[in-house]
C-alpha positions in Angstrom: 0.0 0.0 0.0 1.3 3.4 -0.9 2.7 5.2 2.3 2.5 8.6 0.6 -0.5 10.9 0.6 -2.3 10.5 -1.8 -2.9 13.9 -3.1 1.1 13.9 -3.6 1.1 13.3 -7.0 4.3 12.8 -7.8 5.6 10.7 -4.5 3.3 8.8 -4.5 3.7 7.9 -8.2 7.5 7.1 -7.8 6.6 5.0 -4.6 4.0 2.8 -6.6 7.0 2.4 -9.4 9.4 1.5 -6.5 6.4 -0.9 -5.5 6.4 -2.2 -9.2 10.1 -2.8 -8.8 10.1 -5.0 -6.0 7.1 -7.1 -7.8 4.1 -5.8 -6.1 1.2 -7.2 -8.2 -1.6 -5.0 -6.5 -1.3 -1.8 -5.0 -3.5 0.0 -2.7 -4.4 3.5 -2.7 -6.4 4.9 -0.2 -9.0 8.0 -0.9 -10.7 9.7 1.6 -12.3 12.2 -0.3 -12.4 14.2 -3.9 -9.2 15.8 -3.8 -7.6 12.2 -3.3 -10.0 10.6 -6.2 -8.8 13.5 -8.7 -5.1 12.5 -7.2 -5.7 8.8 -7.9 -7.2 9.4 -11.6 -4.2 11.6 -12.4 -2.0 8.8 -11.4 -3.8 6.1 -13.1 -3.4 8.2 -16.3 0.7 7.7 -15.1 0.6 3.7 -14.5 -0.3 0.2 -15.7 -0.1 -0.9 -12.5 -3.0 -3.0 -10.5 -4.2 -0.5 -8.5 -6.9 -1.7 -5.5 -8.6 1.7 -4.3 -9.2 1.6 -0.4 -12.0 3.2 0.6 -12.3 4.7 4.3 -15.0 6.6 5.3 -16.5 7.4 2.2 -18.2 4.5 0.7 -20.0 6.6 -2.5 -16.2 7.6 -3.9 -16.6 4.3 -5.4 -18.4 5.5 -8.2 -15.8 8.1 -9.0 -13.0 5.8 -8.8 -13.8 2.3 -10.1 -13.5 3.1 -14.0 -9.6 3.7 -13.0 -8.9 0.9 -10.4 -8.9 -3.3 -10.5 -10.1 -3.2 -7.3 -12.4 -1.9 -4.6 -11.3 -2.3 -0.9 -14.0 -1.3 1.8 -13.9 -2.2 5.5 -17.3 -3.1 6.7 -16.7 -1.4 9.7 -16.6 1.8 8.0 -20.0 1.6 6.5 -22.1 2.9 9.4 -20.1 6.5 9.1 -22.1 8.1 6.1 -25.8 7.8 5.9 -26.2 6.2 9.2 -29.9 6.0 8.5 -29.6 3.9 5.3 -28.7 0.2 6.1 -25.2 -1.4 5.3 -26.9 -3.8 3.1 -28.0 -0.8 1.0 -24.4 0.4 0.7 -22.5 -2.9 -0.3 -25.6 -3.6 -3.0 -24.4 0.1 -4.1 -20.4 -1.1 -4.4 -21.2 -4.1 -5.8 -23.0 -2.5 -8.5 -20.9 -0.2 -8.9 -17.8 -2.5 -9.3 -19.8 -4.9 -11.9 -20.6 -2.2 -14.2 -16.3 -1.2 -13.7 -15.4 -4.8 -14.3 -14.0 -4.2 -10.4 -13.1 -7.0 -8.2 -14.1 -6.3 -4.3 -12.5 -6.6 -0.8 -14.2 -7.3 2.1 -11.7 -5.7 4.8 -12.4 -6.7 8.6 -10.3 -5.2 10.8 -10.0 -5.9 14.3 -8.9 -2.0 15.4 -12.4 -1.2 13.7 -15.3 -3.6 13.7 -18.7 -1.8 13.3 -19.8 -1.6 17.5 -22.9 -3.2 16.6 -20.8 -6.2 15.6 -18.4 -6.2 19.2 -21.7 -6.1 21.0 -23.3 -9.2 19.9 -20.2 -11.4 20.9 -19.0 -12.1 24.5 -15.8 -9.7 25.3 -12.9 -12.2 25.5 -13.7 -13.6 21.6 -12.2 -10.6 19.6 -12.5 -12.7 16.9 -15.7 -13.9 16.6 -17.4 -10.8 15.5 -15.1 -10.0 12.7 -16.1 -13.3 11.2 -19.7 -12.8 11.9 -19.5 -9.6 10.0 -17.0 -11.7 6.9 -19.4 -13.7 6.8 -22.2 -11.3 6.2 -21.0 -9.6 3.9 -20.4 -12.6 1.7 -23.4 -13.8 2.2 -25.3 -10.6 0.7 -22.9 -10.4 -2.1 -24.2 -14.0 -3.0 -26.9 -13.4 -2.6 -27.2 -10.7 -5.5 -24.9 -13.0 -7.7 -21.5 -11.1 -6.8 -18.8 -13.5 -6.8 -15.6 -11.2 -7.5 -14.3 -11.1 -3.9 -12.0 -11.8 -1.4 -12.1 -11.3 2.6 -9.5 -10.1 4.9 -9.6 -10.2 8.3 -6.7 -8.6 10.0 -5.8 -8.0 13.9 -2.1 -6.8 15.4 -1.6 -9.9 17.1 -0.6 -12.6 15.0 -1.9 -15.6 16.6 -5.0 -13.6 16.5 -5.4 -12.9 12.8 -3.9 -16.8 12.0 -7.0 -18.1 14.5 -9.5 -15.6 12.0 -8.3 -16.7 9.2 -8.3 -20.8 9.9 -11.6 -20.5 11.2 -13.0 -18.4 8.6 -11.8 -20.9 5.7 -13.5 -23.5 7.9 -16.9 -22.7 7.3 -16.3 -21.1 3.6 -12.9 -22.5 1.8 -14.0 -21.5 -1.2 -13.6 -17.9 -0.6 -10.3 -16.4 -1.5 -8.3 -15.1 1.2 -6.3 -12.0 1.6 -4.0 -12.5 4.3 -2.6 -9.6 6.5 -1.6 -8.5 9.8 -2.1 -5.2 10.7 0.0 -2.7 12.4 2.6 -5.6 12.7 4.7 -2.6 13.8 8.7 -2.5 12.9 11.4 -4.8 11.8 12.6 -7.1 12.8 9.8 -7.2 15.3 7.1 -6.8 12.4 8.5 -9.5 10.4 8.9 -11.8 12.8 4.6 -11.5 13.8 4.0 -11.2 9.9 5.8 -14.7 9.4 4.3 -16.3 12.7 0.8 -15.8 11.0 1.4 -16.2 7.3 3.9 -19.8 7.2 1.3 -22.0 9.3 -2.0 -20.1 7.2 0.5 -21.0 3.9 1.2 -23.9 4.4 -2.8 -25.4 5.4 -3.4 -24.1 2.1 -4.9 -20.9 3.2 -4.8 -17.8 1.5 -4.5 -16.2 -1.9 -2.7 -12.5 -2.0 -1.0 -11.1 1.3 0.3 -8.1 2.5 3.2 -6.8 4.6 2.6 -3.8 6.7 5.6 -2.5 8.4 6.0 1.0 9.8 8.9 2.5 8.2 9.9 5.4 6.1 8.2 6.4 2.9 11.1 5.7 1.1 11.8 1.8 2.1 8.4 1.0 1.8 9.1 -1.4 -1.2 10.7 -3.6 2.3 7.2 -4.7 2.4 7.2 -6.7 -0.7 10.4 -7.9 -0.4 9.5 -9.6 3.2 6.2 -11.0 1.6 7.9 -12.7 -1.7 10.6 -14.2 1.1 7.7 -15.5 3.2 6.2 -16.7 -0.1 9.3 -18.5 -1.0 10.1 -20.3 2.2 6.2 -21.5 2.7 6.8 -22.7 -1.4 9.7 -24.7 0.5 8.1 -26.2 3.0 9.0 -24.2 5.9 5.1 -24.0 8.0 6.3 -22.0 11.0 8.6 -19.4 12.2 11.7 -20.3 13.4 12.4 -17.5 15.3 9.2 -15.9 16.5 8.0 -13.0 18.6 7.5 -13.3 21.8 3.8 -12.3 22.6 4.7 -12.6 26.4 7.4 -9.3 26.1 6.9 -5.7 25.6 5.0 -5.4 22.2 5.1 -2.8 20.5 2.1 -2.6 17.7 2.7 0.2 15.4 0.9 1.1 11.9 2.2 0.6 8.5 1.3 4.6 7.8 -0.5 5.1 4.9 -2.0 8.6 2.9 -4.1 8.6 6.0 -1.2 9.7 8.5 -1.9 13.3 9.3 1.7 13.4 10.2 4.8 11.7 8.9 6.3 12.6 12.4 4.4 9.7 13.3 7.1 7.3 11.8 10.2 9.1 13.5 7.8 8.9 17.2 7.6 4.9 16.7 10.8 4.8 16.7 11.6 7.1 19.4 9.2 5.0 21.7 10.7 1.6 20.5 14.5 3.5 21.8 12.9 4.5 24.8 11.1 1.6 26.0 13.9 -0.5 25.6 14.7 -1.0 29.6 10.9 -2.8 29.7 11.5 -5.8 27.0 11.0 -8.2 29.7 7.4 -6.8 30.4 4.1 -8.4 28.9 3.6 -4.8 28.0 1.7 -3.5 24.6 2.3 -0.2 23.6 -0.2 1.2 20.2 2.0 4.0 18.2 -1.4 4.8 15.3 -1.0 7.4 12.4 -4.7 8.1 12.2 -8.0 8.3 13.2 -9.1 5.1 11.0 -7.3 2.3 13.5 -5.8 4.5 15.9 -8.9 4.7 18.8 -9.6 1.3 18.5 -5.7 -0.2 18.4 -4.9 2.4 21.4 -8.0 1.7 23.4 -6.7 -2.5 23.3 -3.2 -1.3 24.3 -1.7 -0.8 28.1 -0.7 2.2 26.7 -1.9 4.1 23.2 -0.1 6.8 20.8 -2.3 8.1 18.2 -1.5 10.6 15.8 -2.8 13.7 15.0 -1.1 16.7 12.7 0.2 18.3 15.9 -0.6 16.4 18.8 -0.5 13.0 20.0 -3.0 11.3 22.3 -2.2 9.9 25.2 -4.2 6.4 27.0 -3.7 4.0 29.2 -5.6 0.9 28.7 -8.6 2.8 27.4 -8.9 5.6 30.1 -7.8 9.1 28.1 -4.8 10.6 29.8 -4.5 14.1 27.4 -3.0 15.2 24.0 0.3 16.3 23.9 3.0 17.5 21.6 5.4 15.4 19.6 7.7 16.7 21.9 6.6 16.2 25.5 4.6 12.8 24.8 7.7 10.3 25.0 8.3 11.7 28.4 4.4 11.6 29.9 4.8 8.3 28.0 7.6 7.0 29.6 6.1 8.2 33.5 3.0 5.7 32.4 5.2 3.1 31.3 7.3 2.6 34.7 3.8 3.5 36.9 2.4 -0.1 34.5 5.8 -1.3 35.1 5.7 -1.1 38.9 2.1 -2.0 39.6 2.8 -5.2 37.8 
């Protein structure tokens, strides 16, 4: 997925070339609104490239965007934003239409950072997972049910073992679905790509899944990383490796951090993860998550599951721990209110 904003014409057009030159078959670009939909029709008149739009909030862009795009991502989560009066079954009849008449293909994108409330609230607290499926399997349901059969599902969480549970159990009860395989806000390397091969080699290796993403946090510029981890994963699964040899530790400090995207209202947010991960060193040894979000789309959700939660705004960053609101602070001053929090968890434990 293209790091860059969107509306950055001409970064974001050499990152999707740097993508094309590491093999990326499908790239995602996110639009939020019309000034990113004229961005992304300006670039498709630049690229051959397979280019999956990712819809956030904004479900109707579709209609704009899919004579330019292979693909049409939407996050069923997302759907109760706009028109909260009109039901989601109206919307996704509206995308699938719209992506038949564009010869479009469709993603169903559950995420765990932001299911649709409705969805949390019909499943007991400690199964996370169960309502993302409920609401996979929804969704595929309906598009069957109006004869749309272009799709895949993704259903993404931070944790690893988390999204590889989703995923096995999803394919349980429909295998013939294709799979998009992804774990979200996997956070840095090494760290990140040790969580993104704990999920991927077993799910590889039963035979489950079809594309997959990497998403790492790291700079605009090394974003083509991401590919490069995924075609390695690719290859060793292809080999017959079906687990990873030298996995994450769950039961240490984790830190969960976004891939940034055109979303990320600042690209200070990259530098911060990295300042945090520096800082925090001294509490490895802690069963300790720590949520550093670019945006608003993840970020409450992500923050609100962490001990303690970063997210990202243009000039401030806000400050929780384990769901209670703490403040917003600068860039500046947050590592050190941060850092207070992080030895207060560290000696209650």
């Amino acid at each position: 997925m293209c790091a860059t904003p969107t509306r950055q014409i001409e970064d974001t057009l050499a990152q999707i070339r740097n993508l094309e030159a590491a093999n990326a078959d499908i790239i995602r670009i996110a639009a939020d609104n019309q000034r990113d939909a004229k961005a992304l029709i300006e670039l498709r008149a630049q690229t051959e490239a397979n280019l999956s739009v990712d819809l956030q909030e904004n479900y109707r862009l579709a209609a704009v965007l899919a004579p330019h795009v292979e693909k049409i991502r939407y996050n069923p989560g997302h759907l109760y934003h706009h028109e909260k009066s009109k039901p989601w079954q109206d919307k996704v009849k509206y995308l699938a239409d719209i992506a038949a008449q564009n010869d479009c293909a469709m993603r169903i994108g559950v995420n765990a950072g932001s299911m649709d409330p409705a969805k949390v609230e019909a499943f007991p607290a400690d199964d996370s997972i169960a309502p993302m499926i409920a609401s996979a399997l929804d969704h595929c349901e309906l598009l069957d049910s109006i004869g749309f059969t272009r799709y895949c599902v993704s259903l993404k969480d931070s944790d690893p073992l988390k999204a590889q549970d989703a995923y096995q159990r999803f394919a349980a009860q429909r295998p013939e679905i294709p799979l998009h395989l992804g774990v979200t806000e996997a956070g840095m390397p090494p760290e990140g790509v040790s969580k993104t091969r704990m999920a991927f080699l077993p799910l590889l290796s039963q035979g489950i899944g079809d594309t997959l993403r990497v998403s790492l946090t790291l700079p605009h510029v090394l974003k083509q990383q991401e590919i490069e981890v995924g075609r390695q994963i690719i290859a060793d699964a292809e080999a017959g490796q079906s687990e990873e040899t030298n996995a994450f530790d769950l039961n240490t400090l984790n830190i969960i951090s976004c891939p940034s995207c055109s979303r990320v209202e600042n690209e200070a947010f990259i530098d911060l993860a990295q300042q945090v991960k520096a800082r925090t060193e001294y509490a490895k040894s802690h069963a300790i998550s720590i949520a550093v979000m670019g945006c608003r789309v993840n970020g409450p959700g992500e923050t609100d599951d962490a001990d303690l939660g970063l997210w990202c705004g243009p000039n401030f960053v806000n400050l929780s721990r384990r769901g209670e609101k703490l403040g917003a602070f600068s860039y500046e001053e947050v590592l050190d209110k941060m850092d207070a929090e992080l030895k207060a968890l560290i000696g209650d434990a």
